[in-house]
C-alpha positions in Angstrom: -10.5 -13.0 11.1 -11.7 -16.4 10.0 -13.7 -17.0 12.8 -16.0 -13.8 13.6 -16.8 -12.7 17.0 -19.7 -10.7 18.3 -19.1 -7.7 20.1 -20.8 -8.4 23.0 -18.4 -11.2 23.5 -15.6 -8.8 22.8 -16.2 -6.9 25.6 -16.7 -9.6 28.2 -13.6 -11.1 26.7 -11.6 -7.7 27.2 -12.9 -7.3 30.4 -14.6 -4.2 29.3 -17.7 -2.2 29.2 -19.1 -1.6 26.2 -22.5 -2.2 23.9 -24.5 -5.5 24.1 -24.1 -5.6 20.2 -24.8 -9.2 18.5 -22.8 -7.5 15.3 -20.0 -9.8 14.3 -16.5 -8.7 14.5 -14.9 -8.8 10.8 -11.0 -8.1 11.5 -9.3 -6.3 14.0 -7.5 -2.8 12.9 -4.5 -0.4 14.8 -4.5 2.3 11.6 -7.6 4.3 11.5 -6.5 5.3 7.3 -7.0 1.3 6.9 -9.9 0.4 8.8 -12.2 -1.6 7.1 -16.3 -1.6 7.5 -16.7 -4.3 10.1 -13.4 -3.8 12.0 -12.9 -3.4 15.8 -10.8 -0.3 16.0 -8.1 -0.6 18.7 -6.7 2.9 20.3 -3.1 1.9 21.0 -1.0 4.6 22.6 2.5 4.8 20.7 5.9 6.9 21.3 4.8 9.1 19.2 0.8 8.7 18.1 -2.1 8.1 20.0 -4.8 5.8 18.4 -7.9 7.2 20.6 -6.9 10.7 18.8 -8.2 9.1 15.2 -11.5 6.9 16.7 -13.6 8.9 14.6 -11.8 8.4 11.6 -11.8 4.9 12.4 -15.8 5.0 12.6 -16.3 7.2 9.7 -14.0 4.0 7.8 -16.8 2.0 9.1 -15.7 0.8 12.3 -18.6 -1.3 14.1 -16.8 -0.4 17.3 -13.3 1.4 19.2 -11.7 -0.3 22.2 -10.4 2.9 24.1 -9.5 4.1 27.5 -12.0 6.8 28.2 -14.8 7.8 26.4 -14.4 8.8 22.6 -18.0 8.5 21.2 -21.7 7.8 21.4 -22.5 4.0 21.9 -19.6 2.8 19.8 -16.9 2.9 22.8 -15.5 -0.4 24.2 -13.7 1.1 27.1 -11.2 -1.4 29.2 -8.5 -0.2 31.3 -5.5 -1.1 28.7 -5.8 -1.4 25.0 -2.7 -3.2 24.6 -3.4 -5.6 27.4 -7.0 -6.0 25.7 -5.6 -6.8 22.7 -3.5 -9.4 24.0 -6.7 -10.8 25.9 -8.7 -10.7 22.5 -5.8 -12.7 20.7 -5.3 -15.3 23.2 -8.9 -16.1 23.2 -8.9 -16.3 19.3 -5.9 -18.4 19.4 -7.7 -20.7 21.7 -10.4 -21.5 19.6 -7.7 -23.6 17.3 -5.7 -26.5 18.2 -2.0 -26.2 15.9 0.8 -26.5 17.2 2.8 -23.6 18.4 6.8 -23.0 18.2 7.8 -19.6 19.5 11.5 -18.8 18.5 13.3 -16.2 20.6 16.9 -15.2 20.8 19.5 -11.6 21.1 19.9 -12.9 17.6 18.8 -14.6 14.8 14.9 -14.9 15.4 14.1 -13.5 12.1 15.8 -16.3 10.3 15.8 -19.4 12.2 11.7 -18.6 12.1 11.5 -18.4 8.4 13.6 -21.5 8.0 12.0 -23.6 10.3 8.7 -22.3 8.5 10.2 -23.0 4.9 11.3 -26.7 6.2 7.9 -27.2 7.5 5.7 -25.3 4.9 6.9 -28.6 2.6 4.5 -31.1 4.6 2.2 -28.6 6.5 -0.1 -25.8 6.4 1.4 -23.1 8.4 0.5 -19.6 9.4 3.4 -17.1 11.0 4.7 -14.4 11.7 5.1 -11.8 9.2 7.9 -8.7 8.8 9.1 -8.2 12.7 5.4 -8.7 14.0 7.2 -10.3 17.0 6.1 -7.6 20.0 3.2 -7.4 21.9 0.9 -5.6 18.5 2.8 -7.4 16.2 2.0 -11.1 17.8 -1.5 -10.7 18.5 -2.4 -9.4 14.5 -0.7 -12.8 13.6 -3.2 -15.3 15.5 -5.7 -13.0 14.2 -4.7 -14.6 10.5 -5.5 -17.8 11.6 -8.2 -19.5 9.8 -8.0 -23.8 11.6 -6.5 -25.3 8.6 -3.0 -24.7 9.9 -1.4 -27.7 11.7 1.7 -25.0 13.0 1.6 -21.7 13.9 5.2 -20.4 14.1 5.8 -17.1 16.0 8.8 -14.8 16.9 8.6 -13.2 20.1 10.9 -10.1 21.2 11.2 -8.4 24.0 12.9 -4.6 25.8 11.4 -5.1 28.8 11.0 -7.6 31.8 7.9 -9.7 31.6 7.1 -9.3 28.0 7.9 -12.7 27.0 6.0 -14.3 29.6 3.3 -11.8 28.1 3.5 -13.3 24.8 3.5 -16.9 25.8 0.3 -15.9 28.1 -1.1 -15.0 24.2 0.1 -17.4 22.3 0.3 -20.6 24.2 3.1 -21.9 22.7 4.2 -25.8 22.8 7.6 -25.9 21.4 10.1 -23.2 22.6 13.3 -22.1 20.5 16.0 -19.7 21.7 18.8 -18.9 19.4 21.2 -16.6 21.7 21.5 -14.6 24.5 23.5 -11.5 24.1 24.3 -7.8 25.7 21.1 -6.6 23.8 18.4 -4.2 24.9 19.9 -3.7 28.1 18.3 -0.4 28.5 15.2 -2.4 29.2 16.4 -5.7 30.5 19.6 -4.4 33.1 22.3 -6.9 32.5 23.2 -10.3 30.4 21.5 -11.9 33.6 18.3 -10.0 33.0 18.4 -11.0 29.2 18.7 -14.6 30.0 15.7 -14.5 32.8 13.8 -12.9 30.1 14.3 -15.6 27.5 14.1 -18.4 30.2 10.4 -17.3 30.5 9.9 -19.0 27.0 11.2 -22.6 28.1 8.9 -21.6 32.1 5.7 -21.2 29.8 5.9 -24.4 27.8 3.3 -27.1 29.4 4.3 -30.0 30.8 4.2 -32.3 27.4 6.2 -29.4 25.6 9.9 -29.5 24.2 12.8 -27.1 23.7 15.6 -26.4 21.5 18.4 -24.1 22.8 21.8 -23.2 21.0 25.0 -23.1 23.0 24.9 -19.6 22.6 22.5 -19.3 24.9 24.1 -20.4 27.7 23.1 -22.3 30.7 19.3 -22.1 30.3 17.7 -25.3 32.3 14.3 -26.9 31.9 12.2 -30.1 30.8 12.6 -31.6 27.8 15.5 -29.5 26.0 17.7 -30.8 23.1 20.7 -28.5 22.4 22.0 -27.7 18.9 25.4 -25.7 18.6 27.9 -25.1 15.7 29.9 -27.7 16.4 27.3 -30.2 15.2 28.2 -28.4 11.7 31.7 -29.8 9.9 32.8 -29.0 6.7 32.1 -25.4 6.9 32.6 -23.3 3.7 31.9 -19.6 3.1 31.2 -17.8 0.4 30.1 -14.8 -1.4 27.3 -16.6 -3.1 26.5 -18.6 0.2 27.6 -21.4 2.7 28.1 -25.4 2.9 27.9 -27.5 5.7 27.4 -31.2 6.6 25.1 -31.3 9.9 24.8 -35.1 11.1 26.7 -36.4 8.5 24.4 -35.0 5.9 25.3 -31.8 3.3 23.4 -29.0 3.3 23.7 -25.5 1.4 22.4 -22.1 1.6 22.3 -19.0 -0.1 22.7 -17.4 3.6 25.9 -16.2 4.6 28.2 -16.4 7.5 29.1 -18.7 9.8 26.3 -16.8 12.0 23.7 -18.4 9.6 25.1 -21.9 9.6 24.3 -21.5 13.6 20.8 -20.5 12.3 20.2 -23.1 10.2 21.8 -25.7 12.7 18.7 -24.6 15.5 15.9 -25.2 12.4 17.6 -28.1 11.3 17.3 -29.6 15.1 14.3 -28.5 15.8 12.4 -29.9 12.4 14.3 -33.1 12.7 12.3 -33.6 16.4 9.1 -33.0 14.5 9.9 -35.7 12.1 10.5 -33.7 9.0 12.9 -35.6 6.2 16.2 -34.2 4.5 14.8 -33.7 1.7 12.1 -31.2 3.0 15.3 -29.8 4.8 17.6 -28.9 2.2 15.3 -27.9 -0.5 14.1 -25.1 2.3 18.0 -24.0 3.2 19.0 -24.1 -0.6 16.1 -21.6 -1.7 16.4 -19.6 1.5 17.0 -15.8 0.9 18.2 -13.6 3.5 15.8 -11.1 4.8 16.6 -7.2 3.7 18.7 -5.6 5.9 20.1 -8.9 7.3 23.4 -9.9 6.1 22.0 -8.7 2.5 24.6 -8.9 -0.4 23.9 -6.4 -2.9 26.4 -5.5 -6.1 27.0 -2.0 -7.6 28.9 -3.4 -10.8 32.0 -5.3 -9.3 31.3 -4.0 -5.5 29.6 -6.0 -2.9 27.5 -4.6 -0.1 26.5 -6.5 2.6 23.6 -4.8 4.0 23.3 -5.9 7.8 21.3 -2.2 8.2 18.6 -3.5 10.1 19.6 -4.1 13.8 23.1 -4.2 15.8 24.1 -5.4 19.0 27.6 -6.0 20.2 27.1 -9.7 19.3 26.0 -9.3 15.9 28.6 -6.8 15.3 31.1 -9.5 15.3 29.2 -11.9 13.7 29.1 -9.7 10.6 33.0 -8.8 11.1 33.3 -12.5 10.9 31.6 -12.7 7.9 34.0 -9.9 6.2 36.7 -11.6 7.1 36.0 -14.7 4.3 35.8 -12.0 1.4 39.3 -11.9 -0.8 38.4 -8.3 -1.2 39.9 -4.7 0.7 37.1 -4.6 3.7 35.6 -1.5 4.7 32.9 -1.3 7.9 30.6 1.5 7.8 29.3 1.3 11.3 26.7 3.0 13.7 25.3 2.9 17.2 24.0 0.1 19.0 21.3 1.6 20.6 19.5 0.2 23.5 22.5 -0.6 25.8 22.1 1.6 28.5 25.0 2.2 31.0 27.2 -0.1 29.1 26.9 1.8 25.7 30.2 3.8 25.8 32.3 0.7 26.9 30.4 -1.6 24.5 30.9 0.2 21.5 34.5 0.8 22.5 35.3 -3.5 22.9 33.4 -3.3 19.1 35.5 -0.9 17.4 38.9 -2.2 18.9 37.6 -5.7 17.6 36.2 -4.3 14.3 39.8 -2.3 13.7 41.5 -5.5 13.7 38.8 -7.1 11.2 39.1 -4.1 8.2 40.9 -2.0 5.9 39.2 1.0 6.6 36.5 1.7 9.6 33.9 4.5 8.9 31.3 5.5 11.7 28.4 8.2 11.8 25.9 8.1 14.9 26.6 9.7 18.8 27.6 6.5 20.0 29.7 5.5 17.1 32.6 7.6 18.1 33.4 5.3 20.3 34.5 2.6 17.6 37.6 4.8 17.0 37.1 4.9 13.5 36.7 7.5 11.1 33.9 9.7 11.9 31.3 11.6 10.3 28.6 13.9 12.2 26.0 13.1 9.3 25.7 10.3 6.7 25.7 12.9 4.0 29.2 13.7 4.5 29.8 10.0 5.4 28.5 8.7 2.0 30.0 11.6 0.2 33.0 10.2 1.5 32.9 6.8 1.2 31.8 7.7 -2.5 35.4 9.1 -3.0 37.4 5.9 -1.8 35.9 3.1 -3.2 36.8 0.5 -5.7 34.6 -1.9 -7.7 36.8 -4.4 -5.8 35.8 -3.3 -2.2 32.8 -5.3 0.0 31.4 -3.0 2.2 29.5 -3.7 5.4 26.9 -1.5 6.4 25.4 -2.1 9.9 23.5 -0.5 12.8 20.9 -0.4 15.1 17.1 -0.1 12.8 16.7 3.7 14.9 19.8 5.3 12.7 17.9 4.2 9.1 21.6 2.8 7.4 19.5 1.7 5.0 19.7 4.9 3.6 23.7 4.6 3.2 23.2 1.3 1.2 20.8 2.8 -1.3 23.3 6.1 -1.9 25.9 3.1 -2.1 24.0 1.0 -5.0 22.8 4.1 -6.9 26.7 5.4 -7.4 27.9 5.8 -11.0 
C-alpha cells in the first residue's frame, strides 16, 4: 500500500470494533505463510481453508492486526461481521483516495484478453495499474486497488462473477467509469439460473456507471441497453486471415496483426480496439500492442512437440468457448483431434449442454477424446482417468496432428498438455 492507513481508521472504515491503534497499516495480506511485519491480516473463509484458523501465524509473521469474525486473540482482533465484505469496504475506501480513471471489463468470455490488450494499447501513453492473473472476484479485485500508488491515470480491472449481485459488488469497490462487456453466454449457470440471469448480471456493470460514464458492448452480448454505449462486433473486422502463427485483420479500414489466434481473438481485439479509439489512443499505440500481444497460458496456447501443435485452451470452458476453439481447429491443414472435458458450473442444463457440444465438436474433428463425469456426454471416446487418456492419445499421434486440449480450470487439463509436450 502506497498510501498507509492507521488502524484506528481501519476499523471505523470496516465498520468494526477493534483497537484505537495510531500504527500505520503497511499492506494488506490473505496467506498467513506470507504476511509481512506491518500487514493487516484478513481471515477469509474459503471452500476449503479458514483464514481465522492461522491468525496466530499471521501475528507471529508480524501482523500489527487480524480482521476476524469472533475473537482470535488478545488486543490484536479487528472483529466485523464479514471479512470478505470488510475487505471490499477497506478497498473501496483506498480506491477513493485516487482519481484514475476506471474501465471494468466483464464478459462469459474473453475478459482475460480484451483487459490485457486494452492495458497494452494504453500502457504506450499512460501509467496504468491492473489486474493481475484472474484477480477478477471479490479477493482478487480488492488486492489490485490495494497496488495503487496515484501516479496511475487508468486503473483497468476484470470483474467476474457465479453468483447474483457480485458485479454490482465489485462496481460498489471499484467505482468504475468506463464499462466493457465482451459476451454473454450459458456460463456459470449453477450460480446465475439461466442466459437471462447472466445478462442481468453483466447489465449491473453498464447500471453502476455514473451519469458522465461510457460503454462498450460486443454484439455478443446481446440486447444490453443503457447511456452512452458504442457497440463493436466482428463485422467491423474485414480481411480476416487465420493462422497458425496468428491472425490479420483490417478494423476501420486500418490493418492490424496479432500473434493471437482465432477468429474468437479478432472479436477480442475488435472491443479493445473500440474502446481505446474513444479514449483517443492512435494506431500506432494500437497495433504495436496487438502485434506483441501473447496469449495468456491456458488460453488458446499454441505449443509444439517437434512437428505437433497443441493448442492449450486448458484453462476454462463453457459451451460458448467450446466452439470458439472448434472454430479455431477448423483453420489448421492438419488431422484434428479434441481432447475435451467438462464444463462445469452449468447446473440443470449440464447433461444437454455438453450433449449440443459434442454433436457440434464431432462434426469439427478427426478424432474426439473426453475424460471427466460430464464429458461422456460429448459422445466421444472416453476415458475414466487422464492417465489412460494420455496413454492413449500417446499411441495415436503424429507429428502432423494439432491437438486441442480444453476444459473447465476444476479438471487441471493442464496436466494433459504437459504429458503431451514431454513425449519422445
Amino acid at each position: 500500500m502506497y498510501h498507509e492507513i492507521m488502524i484506528k481508521d481501519a476499523v471505523d472504515i470496516m465498520q468494526g470494533v477493534g483497537p484505537l491503534s495510531y500504527e500505520l497499516i503497511r499492506d494488506i495480506s490473505i496467506h498467513s505463510k506470507t504476511t509481512k511485519p506491518g500487514d493487516l491480516f484478513f481471515a477469509l473463509k474459503g471452500e476449503h481453508t479458514d483464514g481465522h484458523c492461522f491468525t496466530q501465524e499471521a501475528l507471529m509473521n508480524g501482523a500489527c492486526a487480524v480482521v476476524v469474525e469472533k475473537q482470535m486473540s488478545a488486543g490484536h482482533d479487528i472483529i466485523v461481521n464479514d471479512t470478505l465484505h470488510a475487505l471490499g469496504q477497506l478497498a473501496r475506501y483506498y480506491r477513493g483516495l485516487f482519481a484514475p480513471t476506471t474501465v471494468a471489463i466483464t464478459g462469459t468470455n474473453g475478459k482475460t484478453t480484451v483487459k490485457n490488450l486494452i492495458v497494452a494499447i494504453i500502457m504506450r501513453r499512460n501509467t496504468v495499474t491492473y489486474t493481475m492473473k484472474n484477480y477478477n472476484s471479490l479477493i482478487g479485485l480488492p488486492l489490485t486497488l490495494f497496488e495503487l500508488t496515484g501516479n496511475e491515470e487508468y486503473i483497468v480491472v476484470e470483474m467476474g462473477t457465479n453468483a447474483p449481485g457480485e458485479i454490482a459488488r465489485l462496481c460498489e469497490i471499484a467505482q468504475p467509469q468506463i464499462g466493457v462487456i465482451t459476451t454473454v453466454g450459458p456460463g456459470h449457470l449453477e450460480g446465475l439460473g439461466s442466459l437471462d440471469g447472466v445478462r442481468k448480471e453483466k447489465s449491473a456493470l453498464i447500471e453502476a456507471l455514473p451519469d458522465d460514464g461510457f460503454a462498450v458492448i460486443g454484439d455478443a452480448a446481446g440486447d444490453i441497453k443503457g447511456k452512452h454505449i458504442t457497440r463493436f462486433s466482428l463485422e467491423q473486422c474485414t480481411d480476416i486471415e487465420i493462422k497458425e502463427t496468428g491472425s490479420c485483420f483490417t478494423y476501420f479500414g486500418k490493418r492490424f496483426s496479432t500473434p493471437l489466434l482465432g477468429v474468437g481473438n479478432v472479436y477480442n481485439c475488435c472491443a479493445a480496439l473500440c474502446l481505446t479509439t474513444l479514449l483517443g489512443c492512435d494506431y500506432n499505440a494500437q497495433r504495436d500492442a496487438l502485434v506483441h500481444a501473447q496469449p495468456e497460458p491456458g488460453r488458446l496456447e499454441p505449443l509444439y512437440s517437434r512437428g505437433l501443435l497443441v493448442i492449450n485452451d486448458s484453462y476454462n470452458a463453457n459451451p460458448v468457448s467450446m466452439k470458439a476453439a472448434f472454430m479455431l481447429m477448423s483453420e489448421f491443414k492438419r488431422r484434428i483431434i479434441y481432447v475435451l472435458g467438462d464444463m462445469l458450473e452449468l447446473g440443470a442444463d449440464s447433461i444437454r449442454l455438453h450433449r449440443e457440444v459434442g454433436s457440434y465438436a464431432q462434426k469439427k474433428c478427426d478424432l474426439l477424446f473426453t475424460c471427466g463425469e460430464q464429458a461422456k456426454w460429448y459422445g466421444g471416446k472416453h476415458f475414466s482417468n487422464k492417465k489412460a487418456l494420455v496413454q492413449h492419445l500417446l499411441s495415436v499421434l503424429n507429428d502432423t496432428d494439432v491437438v486441442l486440449i480444453k476444459a473447465s480450470r476444476g479438471l487441471h487439463f493442464e496436466t494433459v498438455v504437459d504429458e503431451l509436450l514431454r513425449r519422445r
